[in-house]
KOLZA-425491 format. One line per 2 residues: number of its first residue (from 1); for each residue x, y, z of N, C-alpha, C. Coordinates in steps of 0.05 Angstrom, whole numbers, plus 5000, padded with zeros to 4 digits. Example, Ala and Ser with C-alpha at 12.3 -4.5 7.8 and 13.67 -1.06 7.14 Angstrom:
<atoms>
1	5264/4886/5156/5246/4910/5156/5264/4934/5156  5257/4955/5142/5273/4979/5143/5258/5001/5157;
</atoms>
This chain:
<atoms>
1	3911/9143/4364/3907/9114/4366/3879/9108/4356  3874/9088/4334/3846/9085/4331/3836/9050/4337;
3	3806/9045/4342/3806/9020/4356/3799/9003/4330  3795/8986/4332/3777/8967/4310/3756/8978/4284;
5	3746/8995/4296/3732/9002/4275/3740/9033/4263  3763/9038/4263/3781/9063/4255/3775/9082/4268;
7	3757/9086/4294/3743/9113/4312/3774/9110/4324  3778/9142/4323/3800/9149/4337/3785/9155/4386;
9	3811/9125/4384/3801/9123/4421/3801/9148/4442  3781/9155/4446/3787/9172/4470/3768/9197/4456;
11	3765/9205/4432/3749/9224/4422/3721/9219/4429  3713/9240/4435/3681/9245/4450/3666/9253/4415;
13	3634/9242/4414/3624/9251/4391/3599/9264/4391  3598/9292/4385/3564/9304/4401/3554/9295/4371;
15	3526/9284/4385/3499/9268/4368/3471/9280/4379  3456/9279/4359/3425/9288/4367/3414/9267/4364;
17	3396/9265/4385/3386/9239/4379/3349/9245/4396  3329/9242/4375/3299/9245/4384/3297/9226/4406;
19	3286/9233/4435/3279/9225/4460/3243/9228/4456  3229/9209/4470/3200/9207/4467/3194/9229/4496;
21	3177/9236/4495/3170/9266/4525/3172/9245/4537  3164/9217/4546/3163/9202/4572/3182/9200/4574;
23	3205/9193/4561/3239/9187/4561/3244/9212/4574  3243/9227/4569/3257/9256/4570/3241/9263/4598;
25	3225/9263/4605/3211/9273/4630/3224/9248/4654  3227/9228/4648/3244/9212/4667/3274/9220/4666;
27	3274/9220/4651/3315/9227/4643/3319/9256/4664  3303/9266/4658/3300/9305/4668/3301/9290/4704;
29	3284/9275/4712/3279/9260/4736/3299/9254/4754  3310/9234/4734/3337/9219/4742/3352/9236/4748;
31	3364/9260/4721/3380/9274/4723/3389/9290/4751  3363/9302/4760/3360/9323/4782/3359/9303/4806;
33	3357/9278/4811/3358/9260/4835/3389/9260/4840  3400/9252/4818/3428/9246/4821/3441/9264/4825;
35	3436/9289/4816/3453/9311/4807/3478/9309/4786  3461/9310/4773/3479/9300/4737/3469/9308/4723;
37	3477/9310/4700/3468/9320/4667/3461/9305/4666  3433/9307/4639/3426/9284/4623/3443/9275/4605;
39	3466/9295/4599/3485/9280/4576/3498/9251/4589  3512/9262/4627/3518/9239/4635/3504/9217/4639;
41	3477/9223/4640/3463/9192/4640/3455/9181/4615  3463/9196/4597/3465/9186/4571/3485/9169/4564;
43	3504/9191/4568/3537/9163/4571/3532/9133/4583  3530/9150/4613/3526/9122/4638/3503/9107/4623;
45	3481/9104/4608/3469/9084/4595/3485/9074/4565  3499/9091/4555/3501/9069/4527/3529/9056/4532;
47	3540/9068/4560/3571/9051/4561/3559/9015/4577  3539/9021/4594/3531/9003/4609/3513/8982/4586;
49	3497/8991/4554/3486/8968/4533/3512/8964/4518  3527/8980/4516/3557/8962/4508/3569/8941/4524;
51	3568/8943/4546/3584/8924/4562/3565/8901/4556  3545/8898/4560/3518/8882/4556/3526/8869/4522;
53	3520/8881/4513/3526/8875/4482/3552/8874/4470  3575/8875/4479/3599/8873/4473/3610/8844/4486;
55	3601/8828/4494/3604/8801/4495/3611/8782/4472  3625/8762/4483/3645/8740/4455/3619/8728/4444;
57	3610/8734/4417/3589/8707/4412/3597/8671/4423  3579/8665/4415/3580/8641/4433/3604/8623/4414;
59	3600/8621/4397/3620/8614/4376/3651/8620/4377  3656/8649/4387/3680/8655/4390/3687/8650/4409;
61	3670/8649/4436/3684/8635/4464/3690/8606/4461  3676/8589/4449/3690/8563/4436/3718/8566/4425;
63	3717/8580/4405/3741/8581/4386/3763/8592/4400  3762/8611/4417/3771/8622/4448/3795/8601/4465;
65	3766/8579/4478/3773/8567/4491/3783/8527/4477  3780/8531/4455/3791/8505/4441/3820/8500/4450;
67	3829/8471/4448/3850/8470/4464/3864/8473/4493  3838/8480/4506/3841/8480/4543/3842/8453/4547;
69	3833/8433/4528/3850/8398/4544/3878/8393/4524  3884/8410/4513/3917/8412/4507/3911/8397/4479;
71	3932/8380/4471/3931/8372/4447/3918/8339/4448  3912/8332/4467/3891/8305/4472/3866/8308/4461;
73	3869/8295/4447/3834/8296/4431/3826/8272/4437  3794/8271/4446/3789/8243/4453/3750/8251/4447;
75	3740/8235/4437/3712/8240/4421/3698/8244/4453  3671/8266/4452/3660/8262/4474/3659/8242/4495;
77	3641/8222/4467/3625/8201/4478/3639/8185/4489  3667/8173/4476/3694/8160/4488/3703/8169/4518;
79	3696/8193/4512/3704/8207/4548/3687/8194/4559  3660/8198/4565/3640/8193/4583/3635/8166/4584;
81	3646/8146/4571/3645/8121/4573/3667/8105/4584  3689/8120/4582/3712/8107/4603/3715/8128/4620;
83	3695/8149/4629/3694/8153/4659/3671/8136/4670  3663/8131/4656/3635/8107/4664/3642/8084/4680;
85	3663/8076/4669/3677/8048/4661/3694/8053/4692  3705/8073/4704/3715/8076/4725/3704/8060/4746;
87	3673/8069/4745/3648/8061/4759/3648/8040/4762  3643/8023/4744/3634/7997/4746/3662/7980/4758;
89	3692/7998/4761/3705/7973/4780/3708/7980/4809  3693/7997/4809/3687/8006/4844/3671/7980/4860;
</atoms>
């Protein structure tokens, strides 16, 4: 099965990737608090800036959600002026 961008789902991918000594002397930190690999807190951080970053642009949650007042189209400003208009026969 592959997702969107043709990566076949579920395959794990070993990467090298340069850590700064301060990174790596906290990571080593973390690691031995928790009792975990640094690979797992490696995971556990880039699944946790995906969830972060894998959000609908703002554009697409519009485009998303267009059509939640059904097929009634009525110009903003027309709305807010005959809910206005409610008002004034109170």
């Amino acid at each position: 099965m592959t997702g969107a961008s043709g990566d076949i789902i579920g395959h794990k991918m070993r990467t090298q990737v340069d850590i700064p000594e301060d990174h790596l002397a906290a990571l080593n930190a973390m690691a031995k608090a928790k009792e975990v690999s640094r690979a797992e807190l490696v995971r556990e951080a880039i699944s946790e800036f995906v969830k972060l970053h894998d959000r609908p642009r703002t554009g697409e949650g519009i485009a998303r959600s267009a059509g939640a007042w059904g097929n009634d189209f009525e110009d903003g400003l027309a709305y807010q002026l005959r809910l206005r208009a409610e008002w004034d026969d109170r």
